[in-house]
C-alpha positions in Angstrom: 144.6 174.1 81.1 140.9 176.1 80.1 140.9 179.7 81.3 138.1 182.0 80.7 138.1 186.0 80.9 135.2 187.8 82.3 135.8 191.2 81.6 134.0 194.1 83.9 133.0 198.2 83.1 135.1 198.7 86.3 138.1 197.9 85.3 138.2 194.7 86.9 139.3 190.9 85.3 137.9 187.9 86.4 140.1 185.1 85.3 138.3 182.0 86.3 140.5 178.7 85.9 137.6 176.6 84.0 139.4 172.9 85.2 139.0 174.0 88.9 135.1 175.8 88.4 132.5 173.8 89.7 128.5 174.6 89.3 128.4 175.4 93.3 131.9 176.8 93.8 133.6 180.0 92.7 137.0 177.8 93.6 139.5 178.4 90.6 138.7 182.0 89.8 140.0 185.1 90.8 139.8 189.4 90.2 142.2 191.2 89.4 142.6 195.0 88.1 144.5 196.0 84.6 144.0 199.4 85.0 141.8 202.2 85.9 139.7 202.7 82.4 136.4 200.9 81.7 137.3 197.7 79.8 136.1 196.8 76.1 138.4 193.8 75.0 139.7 190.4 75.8 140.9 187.5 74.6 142.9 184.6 75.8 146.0 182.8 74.7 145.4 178.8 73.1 147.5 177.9 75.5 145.4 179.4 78.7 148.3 181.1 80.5 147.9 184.5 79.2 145.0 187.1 78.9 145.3 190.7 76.7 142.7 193.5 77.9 142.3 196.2 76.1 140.2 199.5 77.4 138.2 202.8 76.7 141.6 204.3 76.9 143.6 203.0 74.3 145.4 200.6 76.5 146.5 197.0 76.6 147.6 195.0 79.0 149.3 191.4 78.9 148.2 189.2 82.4 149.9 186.5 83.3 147.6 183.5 84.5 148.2 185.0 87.9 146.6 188.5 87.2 150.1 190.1 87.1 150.2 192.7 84.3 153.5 191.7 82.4 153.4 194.5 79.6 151.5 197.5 78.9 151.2 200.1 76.3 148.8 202.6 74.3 147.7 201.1 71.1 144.8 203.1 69.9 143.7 206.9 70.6 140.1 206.4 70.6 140.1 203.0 72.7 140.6 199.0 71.9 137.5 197.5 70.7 138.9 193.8 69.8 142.1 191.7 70.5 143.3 188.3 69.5 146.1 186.3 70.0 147.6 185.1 66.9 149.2 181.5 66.1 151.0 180.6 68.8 150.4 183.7 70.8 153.6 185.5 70.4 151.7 188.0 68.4 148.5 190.1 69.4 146.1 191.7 67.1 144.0 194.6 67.9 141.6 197.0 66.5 139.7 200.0 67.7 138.0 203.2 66.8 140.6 204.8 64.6 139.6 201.9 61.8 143.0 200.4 62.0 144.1 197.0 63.1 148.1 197.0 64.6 149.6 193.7 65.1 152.1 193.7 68.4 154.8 191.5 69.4 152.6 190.0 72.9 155.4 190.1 75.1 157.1 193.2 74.7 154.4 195.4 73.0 156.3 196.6 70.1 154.5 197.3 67.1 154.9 194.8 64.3 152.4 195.9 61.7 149.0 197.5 59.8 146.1 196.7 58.4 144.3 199.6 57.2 141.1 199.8 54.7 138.0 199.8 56.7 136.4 202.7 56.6 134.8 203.1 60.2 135.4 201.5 63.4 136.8 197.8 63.6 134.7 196.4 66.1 135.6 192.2 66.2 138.4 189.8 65.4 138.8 186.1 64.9 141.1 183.6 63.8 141.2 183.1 60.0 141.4 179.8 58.3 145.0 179.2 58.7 147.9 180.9 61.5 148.6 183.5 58.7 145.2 185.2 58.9 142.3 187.3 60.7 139.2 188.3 59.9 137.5 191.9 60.9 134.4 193.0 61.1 133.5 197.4 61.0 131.0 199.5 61.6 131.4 200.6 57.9 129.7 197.5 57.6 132.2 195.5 56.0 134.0 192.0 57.1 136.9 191.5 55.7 139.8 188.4 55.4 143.5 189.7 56.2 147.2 187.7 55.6 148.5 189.5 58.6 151.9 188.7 57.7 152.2 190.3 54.4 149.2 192.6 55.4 147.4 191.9 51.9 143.0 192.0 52.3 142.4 188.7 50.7 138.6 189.1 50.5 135.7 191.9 51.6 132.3 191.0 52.1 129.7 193.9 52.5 126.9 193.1 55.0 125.2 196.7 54.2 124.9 197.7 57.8 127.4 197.9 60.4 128.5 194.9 61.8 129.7 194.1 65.8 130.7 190.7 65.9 132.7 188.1 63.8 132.9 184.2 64.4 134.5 181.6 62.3 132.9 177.9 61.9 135.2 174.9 63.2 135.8 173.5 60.0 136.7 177.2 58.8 134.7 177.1 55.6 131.6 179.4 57.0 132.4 183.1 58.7 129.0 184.7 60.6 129.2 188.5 61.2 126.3 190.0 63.0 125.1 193.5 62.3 123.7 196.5 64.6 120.5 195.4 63.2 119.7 192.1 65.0 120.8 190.3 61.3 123.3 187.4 61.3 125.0 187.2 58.0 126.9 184.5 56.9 129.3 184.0 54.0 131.3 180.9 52.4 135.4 181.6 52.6 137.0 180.6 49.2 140.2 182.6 49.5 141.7 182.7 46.4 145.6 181.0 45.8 148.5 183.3 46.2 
């Protein structure tokens, strides 16, 4: 099953069933509301059957793959500015304005962990190169490579202006970060043993 999240300023989700979407047909999609606050964040579980949203307000909410919020709670005073589902999608990362990156349990919202260092705003997560990492990207203009279990930084790279976006290559050997200033930057991953 292939969901995509279309995320709106209004508050709304679009949750659009990619299997059942044809060119000529909004057939498979649907909008729902999680929550009253402008939306900044979403991402999607591997497994399609659940989205986190994350808004202006510091909230996140869990959706089932029928729009039903199962689990909400307020993660960041400032607002959520990224989320990812970790490994197997019991675990949800998110960062925001207050340069911090919490790691939740996804179905009950608990807190499970930190990862603090940047120095401004964490505006983008992805997947690292194995279920044991992230990767971050800040306005303070750094990107940097996480163990989220142990909540060691493994590696920093400095793009010198701050950065809004962060996507890793398929074969997870090449990380792209793009920067406030139109630039694309990419850097080799070579995280060191232990």
């Amino acid at each position: 099953r292939r969901a995509s999240v279309i995320v709106g300023e209004d508050g709304n989700v679009e949750w659009v069933n990619l299997a059942k979407v044809s060119p000529s047909a909004s057939q498979g999609s649907r909008s729902v509301t999680a929550g009253g606050a402008r939306l900044e964040a979403v991402t999607v579980s591997a497994d399609g059957t659940r989205a986190a949203v994350g808004g202006a307000d510091g909230r996140i909410a869990i959706l089932d793959a029928s729009g039903n919020v199962q689990v909400s709670w307020v993660a960041h005073p400032n607002g959520v500015r990224a989320l990812l589902f970790l490994g197997d999608g019991a675990m949800l990362a998110s960062a925001g304005a207050d340069k911090v990156i919490r790691i939740w349990d996804a179905r009950s919202g608990q807190a499970r962990g930190e990862l603090s260092g940047h120095q401004n705003d964490v505006n983008a997560l992805t997947a690292g190169t194995d279920a044991a990492t992230l990767i971050s990207a800040s306005s303070d203009g750094s990107a940097r490579v996480w163990n989220w279990q142990s909540g060691a930084m493994q590696l920093t790279f400095n793009a010198g202006e701050p950065l809004q976006a962060a996507a890793l290559s398929p074969d997870k050997h090449t990380l792209a970060v793009g920067g406030r200033g139109k630039s694309v930057y990419v850097y080799d991953l070579k995280i060191p043993a232990g």
